[in-house]
Structure formats: structure tokens, C-alpha cells
LUMLO-250837 format. One record per atom (N, C-alpha, C): x, y, z; residue in one letter. Coordinates in steps of 0.05 Angstrom, whole numbers. Layout:
N
{{X,Y,Z},'A'}
...
***
This chain:
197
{{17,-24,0},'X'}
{{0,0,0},'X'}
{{18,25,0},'X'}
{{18,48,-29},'X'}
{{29,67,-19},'X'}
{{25,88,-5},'X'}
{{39,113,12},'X'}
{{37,116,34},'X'}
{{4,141,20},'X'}
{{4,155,-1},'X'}
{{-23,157,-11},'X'}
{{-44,150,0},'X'}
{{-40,123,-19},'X'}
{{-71,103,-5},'X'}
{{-69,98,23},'X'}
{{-55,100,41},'X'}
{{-51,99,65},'X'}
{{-58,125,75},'X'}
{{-51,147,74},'X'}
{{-64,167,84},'X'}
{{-94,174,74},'X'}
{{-95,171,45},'X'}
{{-131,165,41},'X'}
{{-138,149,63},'X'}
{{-140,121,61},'X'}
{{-150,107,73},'X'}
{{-156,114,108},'X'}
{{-131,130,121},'X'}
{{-129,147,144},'X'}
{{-143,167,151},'X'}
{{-145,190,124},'X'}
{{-162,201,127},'X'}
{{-193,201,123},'X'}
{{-205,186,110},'X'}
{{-233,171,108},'X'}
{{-241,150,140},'X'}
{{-223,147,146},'X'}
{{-230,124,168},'X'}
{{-236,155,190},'X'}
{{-219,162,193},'X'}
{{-222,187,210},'X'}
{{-250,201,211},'X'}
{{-261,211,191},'X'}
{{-287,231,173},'X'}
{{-303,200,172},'X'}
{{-303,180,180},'X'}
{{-322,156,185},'X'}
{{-331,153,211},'X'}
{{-306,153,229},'X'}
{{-308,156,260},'X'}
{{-321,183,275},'X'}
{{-318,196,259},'X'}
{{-334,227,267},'X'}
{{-355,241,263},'X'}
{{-363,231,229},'X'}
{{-384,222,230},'X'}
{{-412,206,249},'X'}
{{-398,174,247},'X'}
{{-415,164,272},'X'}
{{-414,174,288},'X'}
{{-395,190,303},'X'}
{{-397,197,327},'X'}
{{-416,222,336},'X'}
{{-417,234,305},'X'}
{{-426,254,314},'X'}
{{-459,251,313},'X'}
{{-467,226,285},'X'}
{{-494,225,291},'X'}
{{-501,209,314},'X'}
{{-484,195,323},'X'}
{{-493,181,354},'X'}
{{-497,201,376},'X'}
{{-482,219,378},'X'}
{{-492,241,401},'X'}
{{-517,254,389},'X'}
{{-523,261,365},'X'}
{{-557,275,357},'X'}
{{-566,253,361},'X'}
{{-570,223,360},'X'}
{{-588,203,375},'X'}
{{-593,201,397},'X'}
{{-572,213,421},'X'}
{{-582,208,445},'X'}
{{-587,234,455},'X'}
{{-584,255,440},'X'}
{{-604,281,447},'X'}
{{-623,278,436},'X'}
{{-632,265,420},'X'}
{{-663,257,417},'X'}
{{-676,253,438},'X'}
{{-667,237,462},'X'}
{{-675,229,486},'X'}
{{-677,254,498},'X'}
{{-662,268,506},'X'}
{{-657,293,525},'X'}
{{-687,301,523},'X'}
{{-683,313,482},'X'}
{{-709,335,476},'X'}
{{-739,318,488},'X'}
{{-738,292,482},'X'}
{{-763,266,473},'X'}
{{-769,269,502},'X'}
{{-753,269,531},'X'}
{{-765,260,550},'X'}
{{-779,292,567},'X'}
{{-782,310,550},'X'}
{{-802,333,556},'X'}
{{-831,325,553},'X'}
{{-842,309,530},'X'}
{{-859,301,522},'X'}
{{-877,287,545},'X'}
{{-869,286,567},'X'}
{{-883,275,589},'X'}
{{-881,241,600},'X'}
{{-883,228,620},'X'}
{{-868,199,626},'X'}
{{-883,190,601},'X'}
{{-910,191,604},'X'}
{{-933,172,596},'X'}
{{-925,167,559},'X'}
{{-918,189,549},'X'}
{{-912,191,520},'X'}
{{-883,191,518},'X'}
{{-868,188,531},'X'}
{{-840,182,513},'X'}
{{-830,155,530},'X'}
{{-845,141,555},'X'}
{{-848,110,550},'X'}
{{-860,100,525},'X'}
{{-892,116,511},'X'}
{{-900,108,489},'X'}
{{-867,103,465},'X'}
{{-858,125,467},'X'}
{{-845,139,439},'X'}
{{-812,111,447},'X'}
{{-809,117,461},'X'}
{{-782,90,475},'X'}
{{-789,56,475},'X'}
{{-821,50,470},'X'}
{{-831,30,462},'X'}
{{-833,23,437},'X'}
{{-840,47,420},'X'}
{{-844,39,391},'X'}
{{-813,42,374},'X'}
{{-794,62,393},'X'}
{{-764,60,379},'X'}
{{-761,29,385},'X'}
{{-766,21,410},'X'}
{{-745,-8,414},'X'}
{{-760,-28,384},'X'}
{{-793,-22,382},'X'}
{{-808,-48,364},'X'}
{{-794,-45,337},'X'}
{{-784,-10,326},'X'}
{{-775,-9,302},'X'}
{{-748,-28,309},'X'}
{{-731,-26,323},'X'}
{{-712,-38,317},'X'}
{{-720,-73,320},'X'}
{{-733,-78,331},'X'}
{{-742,-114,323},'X'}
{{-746,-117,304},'X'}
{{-765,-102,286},'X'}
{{-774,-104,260},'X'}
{{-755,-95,242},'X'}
{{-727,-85,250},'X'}
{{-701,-79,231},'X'}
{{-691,-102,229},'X'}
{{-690,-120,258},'X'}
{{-671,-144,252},'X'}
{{-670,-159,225},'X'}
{{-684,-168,206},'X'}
{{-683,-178,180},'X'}
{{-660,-158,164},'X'}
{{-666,-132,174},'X'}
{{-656,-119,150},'X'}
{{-620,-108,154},'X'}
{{-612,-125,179},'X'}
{{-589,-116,185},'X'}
{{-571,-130,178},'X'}
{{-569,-146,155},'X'}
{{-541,-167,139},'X'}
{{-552,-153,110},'X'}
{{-568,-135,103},'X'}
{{-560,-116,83},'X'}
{{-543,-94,73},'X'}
{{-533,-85,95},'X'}
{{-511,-70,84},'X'}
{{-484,-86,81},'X'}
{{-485,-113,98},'X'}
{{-461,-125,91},'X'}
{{-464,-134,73},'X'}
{{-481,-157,58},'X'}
{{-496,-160,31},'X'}
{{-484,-148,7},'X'}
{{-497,-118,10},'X'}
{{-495,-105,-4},'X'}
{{-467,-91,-12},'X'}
{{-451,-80,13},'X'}
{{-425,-70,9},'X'}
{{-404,-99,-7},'X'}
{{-409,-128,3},'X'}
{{-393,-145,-21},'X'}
{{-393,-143,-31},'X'}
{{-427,-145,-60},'X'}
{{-430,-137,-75},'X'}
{{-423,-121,-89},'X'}
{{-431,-92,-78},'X'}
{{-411,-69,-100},'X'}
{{-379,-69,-98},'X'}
{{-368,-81,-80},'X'}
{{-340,-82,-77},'X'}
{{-329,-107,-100},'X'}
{{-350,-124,-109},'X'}
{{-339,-148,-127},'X'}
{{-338,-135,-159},'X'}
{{-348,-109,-155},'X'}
{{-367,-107,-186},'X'}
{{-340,-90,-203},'X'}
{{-328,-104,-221},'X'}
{{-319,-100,-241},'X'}
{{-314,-96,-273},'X'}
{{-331,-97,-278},'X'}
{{-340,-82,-308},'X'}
{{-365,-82,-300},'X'}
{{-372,-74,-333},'X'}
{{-401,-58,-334},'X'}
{{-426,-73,-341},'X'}
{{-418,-101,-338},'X'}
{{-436,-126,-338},'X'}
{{-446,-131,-306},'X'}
{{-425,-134,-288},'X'}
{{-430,-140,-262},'X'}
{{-441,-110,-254},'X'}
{{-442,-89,-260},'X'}
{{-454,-59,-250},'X'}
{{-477,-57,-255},'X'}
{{-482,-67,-281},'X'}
{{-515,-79,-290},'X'}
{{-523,-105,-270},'X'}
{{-515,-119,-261},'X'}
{{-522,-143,-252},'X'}
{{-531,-129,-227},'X'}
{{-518,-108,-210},'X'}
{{-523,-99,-189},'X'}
{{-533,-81,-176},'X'}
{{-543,-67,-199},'X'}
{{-567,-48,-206},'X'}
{{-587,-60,-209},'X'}
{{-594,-85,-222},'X'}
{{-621,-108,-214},'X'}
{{-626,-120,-197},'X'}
{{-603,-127,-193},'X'}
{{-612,-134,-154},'X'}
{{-622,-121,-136},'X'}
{{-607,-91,-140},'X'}
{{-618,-75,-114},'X'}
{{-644,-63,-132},'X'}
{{-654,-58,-154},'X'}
{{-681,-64,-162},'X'}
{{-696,-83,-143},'X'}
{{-691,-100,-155},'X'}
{{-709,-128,-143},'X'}
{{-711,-128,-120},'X'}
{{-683,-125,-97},'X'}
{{-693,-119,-69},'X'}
{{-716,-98,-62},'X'}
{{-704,-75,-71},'X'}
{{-727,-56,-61},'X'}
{{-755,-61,-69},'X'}
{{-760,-79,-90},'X'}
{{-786,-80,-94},'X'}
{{-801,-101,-78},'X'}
{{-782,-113,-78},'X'}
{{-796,-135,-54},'X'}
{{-790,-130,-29},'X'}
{{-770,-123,-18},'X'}
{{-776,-110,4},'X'}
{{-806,-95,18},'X'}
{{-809,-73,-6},'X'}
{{-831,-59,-15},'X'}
{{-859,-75,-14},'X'}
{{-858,-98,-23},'X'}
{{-885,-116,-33},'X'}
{{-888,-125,4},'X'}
{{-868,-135,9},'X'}
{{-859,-149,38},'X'}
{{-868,-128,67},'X'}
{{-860,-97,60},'X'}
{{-874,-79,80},'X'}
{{-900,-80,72},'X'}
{{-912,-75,47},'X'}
{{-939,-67,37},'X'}
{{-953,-82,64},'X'}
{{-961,-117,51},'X'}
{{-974,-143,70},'X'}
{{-970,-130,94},'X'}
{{-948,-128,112},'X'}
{{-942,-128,130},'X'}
{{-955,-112,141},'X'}
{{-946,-78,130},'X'}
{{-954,-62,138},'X'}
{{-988,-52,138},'X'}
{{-993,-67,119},'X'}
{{-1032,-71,124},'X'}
{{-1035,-87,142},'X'}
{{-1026,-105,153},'X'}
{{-1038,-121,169},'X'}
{{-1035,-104,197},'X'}
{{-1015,-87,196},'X'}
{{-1017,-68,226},'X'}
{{-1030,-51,232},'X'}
{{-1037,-38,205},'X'}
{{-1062,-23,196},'X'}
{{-1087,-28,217},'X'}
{{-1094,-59,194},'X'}
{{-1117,-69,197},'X'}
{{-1119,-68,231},'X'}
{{-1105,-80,247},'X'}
{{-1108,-80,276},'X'}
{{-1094,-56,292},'X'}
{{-1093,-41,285},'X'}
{{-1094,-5,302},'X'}
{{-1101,-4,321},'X'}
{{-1125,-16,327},'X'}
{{-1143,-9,349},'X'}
{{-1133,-28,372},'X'}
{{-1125,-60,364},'X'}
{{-1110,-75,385},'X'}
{{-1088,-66,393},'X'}
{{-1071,-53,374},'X'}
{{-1042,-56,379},'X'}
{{-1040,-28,396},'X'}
{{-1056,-4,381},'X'}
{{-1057,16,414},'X'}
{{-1066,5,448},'X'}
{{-1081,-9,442},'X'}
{{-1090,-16,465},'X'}
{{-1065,-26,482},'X'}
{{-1044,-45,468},'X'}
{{-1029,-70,474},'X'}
{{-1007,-53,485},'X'}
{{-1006,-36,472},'X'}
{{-984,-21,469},'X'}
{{-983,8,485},'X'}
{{-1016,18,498},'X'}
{{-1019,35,504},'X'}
{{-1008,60,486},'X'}
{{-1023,65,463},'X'}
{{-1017,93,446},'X'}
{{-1045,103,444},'X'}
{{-1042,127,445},'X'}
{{-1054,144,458},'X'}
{{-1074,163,429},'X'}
{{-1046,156,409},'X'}
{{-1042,174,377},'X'}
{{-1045,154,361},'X'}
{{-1059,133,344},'X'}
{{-1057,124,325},'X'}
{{-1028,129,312},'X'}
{{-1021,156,302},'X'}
{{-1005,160,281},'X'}
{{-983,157,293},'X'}
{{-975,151,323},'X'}
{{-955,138,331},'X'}
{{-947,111,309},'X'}
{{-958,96,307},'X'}
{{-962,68,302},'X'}
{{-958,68,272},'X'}
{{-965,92,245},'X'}
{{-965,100,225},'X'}
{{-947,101,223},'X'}
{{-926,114,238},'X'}
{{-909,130,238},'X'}
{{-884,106,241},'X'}
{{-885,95,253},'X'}
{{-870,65,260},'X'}
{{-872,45,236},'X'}
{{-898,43,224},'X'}
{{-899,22,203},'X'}
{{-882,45,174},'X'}
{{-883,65,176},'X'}
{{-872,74,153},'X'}
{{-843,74,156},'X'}
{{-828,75,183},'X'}
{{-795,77,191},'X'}
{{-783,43,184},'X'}
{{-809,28,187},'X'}
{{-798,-6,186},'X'}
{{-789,-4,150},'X'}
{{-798,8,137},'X'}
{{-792,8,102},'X'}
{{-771,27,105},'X'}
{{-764,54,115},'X'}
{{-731,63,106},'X'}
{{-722,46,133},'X'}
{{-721,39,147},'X'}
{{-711,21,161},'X'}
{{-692,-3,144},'X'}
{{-710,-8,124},'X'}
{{-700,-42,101},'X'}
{{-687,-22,81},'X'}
{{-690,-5,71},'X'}
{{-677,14,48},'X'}
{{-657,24,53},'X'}
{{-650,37,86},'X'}
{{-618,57,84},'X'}
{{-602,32,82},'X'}
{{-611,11,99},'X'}
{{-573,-7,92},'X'}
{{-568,-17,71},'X'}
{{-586,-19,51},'X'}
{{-580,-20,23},'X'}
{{-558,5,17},'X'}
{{-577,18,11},'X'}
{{-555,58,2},'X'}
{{-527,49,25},'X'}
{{-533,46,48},'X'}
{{-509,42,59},'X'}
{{-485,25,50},'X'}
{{-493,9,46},'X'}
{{-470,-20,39},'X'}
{{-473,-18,10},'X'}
{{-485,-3,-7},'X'}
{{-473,8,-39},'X'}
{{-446,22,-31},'X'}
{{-450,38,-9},'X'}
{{-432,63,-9},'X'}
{{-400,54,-2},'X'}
{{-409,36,16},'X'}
{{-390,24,27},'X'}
{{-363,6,6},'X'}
{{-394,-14,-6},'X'}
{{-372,-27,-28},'X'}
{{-366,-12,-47},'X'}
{{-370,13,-53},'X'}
{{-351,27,-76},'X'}
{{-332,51,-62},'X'}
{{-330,36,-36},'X'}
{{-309,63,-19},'X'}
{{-320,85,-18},'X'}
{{-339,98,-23},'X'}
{{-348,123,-13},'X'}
{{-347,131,10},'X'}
{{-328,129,26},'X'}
{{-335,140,59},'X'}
{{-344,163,72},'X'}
{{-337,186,50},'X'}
{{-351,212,59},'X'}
{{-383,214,55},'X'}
{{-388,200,26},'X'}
{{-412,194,30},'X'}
{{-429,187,45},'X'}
{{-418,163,61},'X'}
{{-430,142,79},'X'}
{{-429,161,104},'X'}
{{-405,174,111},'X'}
{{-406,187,131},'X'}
{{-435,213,134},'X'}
{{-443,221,114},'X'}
{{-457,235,112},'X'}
{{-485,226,131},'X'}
{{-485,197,104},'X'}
{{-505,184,118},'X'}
{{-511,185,147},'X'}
{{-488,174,166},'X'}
{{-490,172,188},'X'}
{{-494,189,203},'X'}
{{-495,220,192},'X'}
{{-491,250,213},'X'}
{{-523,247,198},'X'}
{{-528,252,174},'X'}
{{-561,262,174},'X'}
{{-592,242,181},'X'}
{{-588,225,187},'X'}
{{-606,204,215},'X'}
{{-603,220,240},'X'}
{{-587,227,252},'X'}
{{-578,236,279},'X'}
{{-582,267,272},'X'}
{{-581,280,262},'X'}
{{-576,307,265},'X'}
{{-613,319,246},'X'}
{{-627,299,234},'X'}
{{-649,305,223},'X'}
{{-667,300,248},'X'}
{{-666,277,256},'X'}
{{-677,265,280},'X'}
{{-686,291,306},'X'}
{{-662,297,304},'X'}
{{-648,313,336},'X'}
{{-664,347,334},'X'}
{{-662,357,293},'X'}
{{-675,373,290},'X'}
{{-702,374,291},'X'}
{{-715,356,279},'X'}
{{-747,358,285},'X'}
{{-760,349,312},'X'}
{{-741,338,325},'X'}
{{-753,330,350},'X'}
{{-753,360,365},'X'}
{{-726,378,363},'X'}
{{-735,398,371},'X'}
{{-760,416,362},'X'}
{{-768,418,347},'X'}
{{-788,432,331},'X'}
{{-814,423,340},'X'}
{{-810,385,338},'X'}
{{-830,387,349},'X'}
{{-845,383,384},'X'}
{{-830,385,391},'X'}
{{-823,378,422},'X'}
{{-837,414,436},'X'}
{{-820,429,421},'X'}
{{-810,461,432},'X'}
{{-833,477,424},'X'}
{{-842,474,395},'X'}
{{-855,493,385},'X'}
{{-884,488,382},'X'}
{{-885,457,378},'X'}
{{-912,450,362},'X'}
{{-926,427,391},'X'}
{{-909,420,413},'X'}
{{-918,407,439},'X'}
{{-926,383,435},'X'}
{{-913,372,413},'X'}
{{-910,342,410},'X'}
{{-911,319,420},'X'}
{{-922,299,414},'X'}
{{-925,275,440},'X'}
{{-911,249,426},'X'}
{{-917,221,423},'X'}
{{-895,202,420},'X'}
{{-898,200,385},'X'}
{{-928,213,383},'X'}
{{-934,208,354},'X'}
{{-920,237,337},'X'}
{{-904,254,354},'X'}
{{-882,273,340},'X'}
{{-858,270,348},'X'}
{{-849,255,359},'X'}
{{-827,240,362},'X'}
{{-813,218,347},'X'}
{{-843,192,332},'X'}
{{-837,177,307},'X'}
{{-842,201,290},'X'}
{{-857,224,288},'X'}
{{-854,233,264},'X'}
{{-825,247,260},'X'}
{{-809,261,274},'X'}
{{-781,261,274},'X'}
{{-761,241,264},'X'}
{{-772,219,277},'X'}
{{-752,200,264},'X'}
{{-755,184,240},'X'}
{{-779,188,228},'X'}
{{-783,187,199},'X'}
{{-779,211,190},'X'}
{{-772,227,186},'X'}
{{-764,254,175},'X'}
{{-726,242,171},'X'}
{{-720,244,200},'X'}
{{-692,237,191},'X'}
{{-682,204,175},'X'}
{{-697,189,176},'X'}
{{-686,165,156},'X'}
{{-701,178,131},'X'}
{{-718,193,126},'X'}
{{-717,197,99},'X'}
{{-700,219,95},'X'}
{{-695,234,103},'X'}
{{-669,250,97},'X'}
{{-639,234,92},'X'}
{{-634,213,109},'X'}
{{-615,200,92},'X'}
{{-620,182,73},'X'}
{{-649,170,70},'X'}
{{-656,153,45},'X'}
{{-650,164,19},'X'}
{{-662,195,17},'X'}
{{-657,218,5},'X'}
{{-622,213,-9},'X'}
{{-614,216,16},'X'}
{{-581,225,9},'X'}
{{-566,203,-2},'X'}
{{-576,181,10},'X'}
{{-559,155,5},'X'}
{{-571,151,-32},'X'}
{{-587,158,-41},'X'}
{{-599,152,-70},'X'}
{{-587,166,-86},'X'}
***
């Protein structure tokens, strides 16, 4: 490795680490702003973060997946090959929330109960985060396998720092409860769905 690619590589790992780091601190000021919202609603809003991330578990060997992939792809046969795949994922993915996400629909009325939500659109708001939920580690692990790290880094600051913004907004200005709290955090995964595309 020349000493070049070695200081690239140095400097990208760096603007990777600071990145995360920095959108990991706007994730846990999400909490700070979120726990104004009162016990009763940001237990709601700390219940339906923990269910999105159960309902992520499937989708978390996609960015590794995916980063092989673009890291194998060498001519312009395999770039086509992997431009249809991640077609085909997102559409079924897509078909895979649709079912799903009707069927949570359909029972609204149990799952507040179960769940104690107070807001329906709490629960909206959750079934729409479970779909960029399956979508960013795709964009992610593209980014990854074609070395983009500032890219990726991006990624990682605008989740945390979109999040952190509308939760203020809506927390401060608009007196927001758990169902503006998921709406925050669907604001910020589509802000990096956005970016990662």
C-alpha cells in the first residue's frame, strides 16, 4: 500500500469515525429533547423505537450483503447485474412492507390498546420507519462497497442530526407527544434515504 492510499484510507476512516460519532450524540439528544414530552408519551415513543428496531432485525445483513457486492463489481456487466438486484430488493422488500404493513393497519385499534398509544399515528409512523428502516442499509452497503466514505459518513450524521432537528421543533414549538417523536424520526431516515440515493 502506498503511503497515498494509506493516508486516504487514514483520512476517510477518521471523517467515518466522526461522522458516527457525531450522529450518535444527535441520537441520544433525541432522548434529552423526547423525555419533555411527558413519562406517559415518551415510555409510548421509547416502546415503539425499541419495536422499530425488532422489525429492523431482517434488515441488518444488508448493508453487509450489499457492500460485497458493489465491492466485487468490475465491469459494466456486473454494475448492471447490481443495479437489478438492488431493483429487485427494493421491490420486494416494498411488496414485503406493503402485507405487512396492512396487516398493522388493519389492527390499530388492538395494537394501541397493547401497546398503550394514545395517537394512532404513533403506530403510522412506525410502520412507515420499518420500510426506510430495510432501504438505508442497502444505500449504505452500496456506499460502502464502492469506498465512498464521505458519503457514507454523511449518511451517518443526517439520521442523527435530522432526527435531533425535528424532535426539537416538534417537542418546543408544536408540543408534540410520541406520535411527533416517530414523526421526527421518519423525517430523519428519509433524509438519509434521500441522500444515500
Amino acid at each position: 500500500m502506498s503511503s497515498n492510499s494509506k493516508s486516504a484510507f487514514f483520512r476517510q476512516s477518521s471523517c467515518l469515525v466522526i461522522a458516527t460519532n457525531v450522529g450518535g450524540v444527535c441520537m441520544m439528544a433525541v432522548h434529552t429533547v423526547a423525555s419533555k414530552m411527558g413519562k406517559q408519551e415518551y415510555s409510548t415513543f421509547v416502546s415503539l423505537l425499541r419495536l422499530m428496531l425488532i422489525l429492523g432485525v431482517p434488515a441488518a445483513a444488508l448493508q453487509t450483503i450489499f457492500a460485497r457486492q458493489a465491492a466485487t463489481v468490475t465491469n459494466e456487466r456486473q454494475e448492471e447485474q447490481l443495479r437489478a438486484t438492488t431493483r429487485a430488493i427494493l421491490i420486494w422488500t416494498f411488496l414485503v412492507w406493503l402485507v405487512c404493513g396492512g396487516a398493522v393497519l388493519a389492527a390499530t385499534a388492538p395494537l394501541s390498546r397493547l401497546l398503550a398509544i394514545s395517537n394512532p399515528a404513533s403506530l403510522y409512523f412506525t410502520v412507515l420507519i420499518t420500510l426506510t428502516g430495510m432501504w438505508i442499509p442497502i444505500g449504505k452497503g452500496l456506499l460502502q462497497g464502492k469506498h465512498l466514505f464521505g458519503e457514507l459518513g454523511w449518511l451517518q450524521i443526517s439520521d442523527g442530526v435530522g432526527r435531533f432537528s425535528v424532535m426539537l421543533l416538534v417537542i418546543f414549538v408544536l408540543a408534540g407527544k410520541a406520535a411527533g417523536g416517530m414523526f421526527a424520526a421518519v423525517v430523519g431516515q428519509v433524509i438519509t434515504l434521500v441522500l444515500g440515493a
